[in-house]
N, C-alpha and C positions, 0 to 999 in steps of 0.2 A: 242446923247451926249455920248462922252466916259468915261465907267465907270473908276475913279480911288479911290485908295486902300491905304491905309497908313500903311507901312514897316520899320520895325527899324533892325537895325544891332546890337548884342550882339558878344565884339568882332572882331576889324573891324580892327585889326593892323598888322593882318596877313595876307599870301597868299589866304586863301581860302574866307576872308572876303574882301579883296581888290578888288578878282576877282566879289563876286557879289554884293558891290557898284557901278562895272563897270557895269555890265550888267543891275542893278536896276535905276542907273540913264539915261540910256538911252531906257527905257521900256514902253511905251509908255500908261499905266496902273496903272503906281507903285510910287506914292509921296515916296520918302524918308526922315523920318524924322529923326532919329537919329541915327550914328555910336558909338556904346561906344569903350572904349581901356581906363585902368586902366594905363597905362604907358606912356601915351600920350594926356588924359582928357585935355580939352582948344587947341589944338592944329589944325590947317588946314587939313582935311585927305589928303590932297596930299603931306603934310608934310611926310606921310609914303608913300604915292600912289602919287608919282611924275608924272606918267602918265593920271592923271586927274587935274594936274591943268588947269585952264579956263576953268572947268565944272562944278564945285561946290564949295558954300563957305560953306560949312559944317564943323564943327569942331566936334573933339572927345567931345564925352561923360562922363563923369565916369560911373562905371556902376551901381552905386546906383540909378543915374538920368535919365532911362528911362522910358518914359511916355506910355501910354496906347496906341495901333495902333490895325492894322485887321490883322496883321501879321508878327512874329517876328522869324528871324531867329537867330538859335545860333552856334557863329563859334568858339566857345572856344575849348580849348585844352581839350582830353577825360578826362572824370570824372567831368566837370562843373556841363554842364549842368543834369545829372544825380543828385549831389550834390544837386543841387539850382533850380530843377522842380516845389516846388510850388511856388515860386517868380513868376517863366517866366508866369506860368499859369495864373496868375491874372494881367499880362498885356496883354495877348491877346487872343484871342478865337482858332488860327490858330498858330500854330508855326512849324517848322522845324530846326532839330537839326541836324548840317552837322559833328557833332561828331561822335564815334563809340558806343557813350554811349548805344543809342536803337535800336543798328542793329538788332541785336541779339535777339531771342524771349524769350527762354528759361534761367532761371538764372544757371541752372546745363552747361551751354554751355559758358556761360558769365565766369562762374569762370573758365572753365577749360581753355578756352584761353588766360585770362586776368591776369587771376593766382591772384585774389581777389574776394570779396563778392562784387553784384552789390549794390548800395549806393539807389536805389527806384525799388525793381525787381517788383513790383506791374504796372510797366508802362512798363514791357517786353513785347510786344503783343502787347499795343495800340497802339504802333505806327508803323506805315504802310512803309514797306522798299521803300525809294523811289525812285526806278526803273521804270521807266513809262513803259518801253519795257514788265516787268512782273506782274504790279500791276498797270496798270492805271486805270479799275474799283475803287479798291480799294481809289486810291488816290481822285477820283473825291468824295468820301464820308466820306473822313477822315479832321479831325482836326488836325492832329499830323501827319509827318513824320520825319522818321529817313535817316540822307546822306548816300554816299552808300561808300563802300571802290576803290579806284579806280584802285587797280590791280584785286581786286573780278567783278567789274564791266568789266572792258576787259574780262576777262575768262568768266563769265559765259555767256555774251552776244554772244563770240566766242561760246561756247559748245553747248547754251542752244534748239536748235535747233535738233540737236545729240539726248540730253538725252530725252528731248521731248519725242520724237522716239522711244526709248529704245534702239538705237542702241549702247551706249556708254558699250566698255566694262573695258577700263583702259585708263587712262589720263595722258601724262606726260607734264604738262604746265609749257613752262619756259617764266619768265616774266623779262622782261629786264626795268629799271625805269630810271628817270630822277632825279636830288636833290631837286627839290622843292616841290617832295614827303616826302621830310622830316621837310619841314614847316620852317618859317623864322627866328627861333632862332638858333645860331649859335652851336656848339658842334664840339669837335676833329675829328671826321669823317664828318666833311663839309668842315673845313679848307678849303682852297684853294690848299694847294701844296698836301695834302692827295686826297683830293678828283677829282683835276685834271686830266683826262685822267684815272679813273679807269677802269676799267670792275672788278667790286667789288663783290663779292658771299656774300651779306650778311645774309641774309637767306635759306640755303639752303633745310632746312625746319619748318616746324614749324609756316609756317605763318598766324597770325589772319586772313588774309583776306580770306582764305581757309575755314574757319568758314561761311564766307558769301558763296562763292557758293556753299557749302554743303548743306545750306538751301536754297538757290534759286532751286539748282536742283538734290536734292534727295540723295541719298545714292545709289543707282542702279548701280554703276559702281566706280571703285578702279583710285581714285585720288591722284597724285603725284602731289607736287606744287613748285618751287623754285623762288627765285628772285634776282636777279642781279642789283647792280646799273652800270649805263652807264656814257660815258660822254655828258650826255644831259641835259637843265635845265627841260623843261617841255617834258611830254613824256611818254605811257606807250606802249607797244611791249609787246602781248605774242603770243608765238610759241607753239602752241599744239598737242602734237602729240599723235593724238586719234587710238586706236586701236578697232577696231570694230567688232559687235559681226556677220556682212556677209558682204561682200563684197559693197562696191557700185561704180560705176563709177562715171566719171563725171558728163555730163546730170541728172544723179540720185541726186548727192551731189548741184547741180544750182538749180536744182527745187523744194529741201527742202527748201534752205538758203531761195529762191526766195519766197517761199509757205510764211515761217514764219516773212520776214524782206521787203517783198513788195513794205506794205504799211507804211513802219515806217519815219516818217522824220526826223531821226539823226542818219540812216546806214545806209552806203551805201555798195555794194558787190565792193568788187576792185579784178580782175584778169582779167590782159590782157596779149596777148601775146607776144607785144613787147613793148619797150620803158623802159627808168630807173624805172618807178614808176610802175612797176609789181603787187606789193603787198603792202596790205598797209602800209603806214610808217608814225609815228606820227610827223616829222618835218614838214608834210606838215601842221597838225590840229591845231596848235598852236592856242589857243585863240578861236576854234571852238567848237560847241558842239555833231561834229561826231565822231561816232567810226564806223572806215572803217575795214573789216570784207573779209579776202581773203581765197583760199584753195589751195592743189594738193595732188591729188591722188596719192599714193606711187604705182605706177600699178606693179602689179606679186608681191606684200607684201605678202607671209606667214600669216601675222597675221594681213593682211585688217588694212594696217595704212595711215592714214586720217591724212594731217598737214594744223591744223586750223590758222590762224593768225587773229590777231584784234590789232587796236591803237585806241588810243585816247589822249589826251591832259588831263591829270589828275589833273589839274585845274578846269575844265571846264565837259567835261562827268561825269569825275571823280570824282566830286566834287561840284562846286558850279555852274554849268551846268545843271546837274540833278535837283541840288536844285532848281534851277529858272524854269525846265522846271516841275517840282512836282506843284512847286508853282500855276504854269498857269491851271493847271488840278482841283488843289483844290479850285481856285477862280472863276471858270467857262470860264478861259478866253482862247484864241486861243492858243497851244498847244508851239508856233511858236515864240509865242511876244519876244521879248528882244532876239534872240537866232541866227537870220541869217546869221551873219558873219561866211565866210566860209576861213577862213585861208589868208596864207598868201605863197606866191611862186616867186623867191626865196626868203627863211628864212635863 
């Protein structure tokens, strides 16, 4: 008999709560019992999530009226769920928070990027960053995980293999995004005629998600980070150009990536030597939960420069991909459930 779980949604009217009602009702594991949304309470979720209608009659929640379940995800905008930790706690034993609230371990790193005092820094640490690629021990013993950031999660999954090593000696990752990294409330820089056809420099430094692969991988090596918006909805692209502390060739660079990413089921290595899709590109992941991870050796480089690429679908890896595949690790169940869709061509 298969075991199943009862899951509630906190927050369920946005992009990254829409995408994992989509993945939680088709999980073959996961009762879904409650979506909340404050702005939408009584209402159809497909009312917001038009792409599940004829798959659930579920209705919004308010979010005073959720009930007690084995696992409760929260996909409110950052500072909620930090705010209102001991509510969630006493509705469920397991939760994950696909916020930024508990990326971050340290509260002296929380303010420096967040540019505020953390609202519960006592729960900086418990919760387990949920990367399965670099904490899935962790994850299978933890009650508490934190979402990951979804341009931090391209980069360091791109590098992490590098630093590993200790070969990383300077980093300059530029990360190209899509808009629905910017979440589904509207604002002057999403407009339609603004945002249309950008290639937009919005940060060209300074970004929190830098924060996160600092702490996934170390201080050992001088990190440059920028990000770019594209004209893409979903979509993360980073171009890393690693400069290394010796040389390596190719065969050498195949059979680290290959050593560390083998056996993982959500990378894949993309480099081929002929055909349009070379290298990885995130139109193809849409709605998948891979980050495709390519390379080329700059050969006769002076300064041993190494261009990393990785995509992903920052809905999905990025976001409430991770979450659902954290989830599977902390329930004891197949790594895999809910997660197999493998894109889509042409998109």
């Amino acid at each position: 008999m298969t075991e199943t779980f009862s899951v509630s949604i906190v927050g369920g009217r946005g992009y990254v709560g829409g995408e994992l009602l989509r993945l939680l009702l088709f999980h073959p594991n996961i009762d879904v019992r409650q979506v909340s949304s404050q702005a939408h309470a009584g209402r159809f979720v497909y009312f917001t999530h038009p792409n599940l209608r004829g798959h659930t009659r579920l209705k919004f929640t308010g979010p005073g009226e959720t009930e007690p379940c084995d696992l409760l995800f929260l996909a409110q905008p950052h500072g909620y769920a930090a705010a209102h930790i001991d509510q969630f706690l006493a509705l469920a034993p397991r939760i994950i928070d696909c916020s930024s609230d508990f990326r971050l371990r340290e509260a002296k790193d929380y303010r420096h990027w967040y540019e505020q005092e953390h609202p519960a820094p006592k729960w900086l640490g418990r919760f387990t960053y949920g990367l399965p690629e670099r904490h899935r021990a962790e994850l299978a013993n933890t009650h508490y995980a934190s979402g990951v950031g979804c341009n931090a999660t391209a980069t360091t999954l791109a590098l992490a293999p590098l630093a590993d090593a200790g070969l990383l000696e300077r980093v300059v990752a530029d990360v190209k995004v899509g808009s629905s990294e910017g979440g589904a409330t509207g604002n002057p820089g999403s407009h339609h005629p603004e945002r249309s056809g950008v290639v937009r420099s919005f940060k060209p430094t300074g970004h929190r998600h830098q924060a996160e692969v600092r702490q996934e991988l170390g201080d050992g090596f001088e990190l440059h980070f920028s990000v770019t918006s594209v004209e893409l909805v979903r979509g993360v692209l980073v171009t890393a150009h690693c400069f290394l502390k010796e040389p390596m060739d190719e065969k050498a660079v195949w059979k680290l990536y290959r050593d560390a990413y083998g056996a993982e089921p959500f990378i894949r290595l993309v480099k081929q030597k002929t055909g349009i899709f070379r290298y990885p590109e995130p139109k193809l992941l849409s709605g998948s939960n891979f980050c495709d991870i390519g390379f080329e050796v700059d050969e006769g480089s002076p300064s041993n420069r190494l261009v990393v690429i990785a995509a992903l679908d920052n809905l999905m890896k990025g976001a409430a991909g991770s979450a659902v595949q954290s989830m599977n690790i902390m329930l004891g169940l197949d790594e895999t459930a809910g997660l197999g869709f493998p894109g889509l061509h042409p998109i």
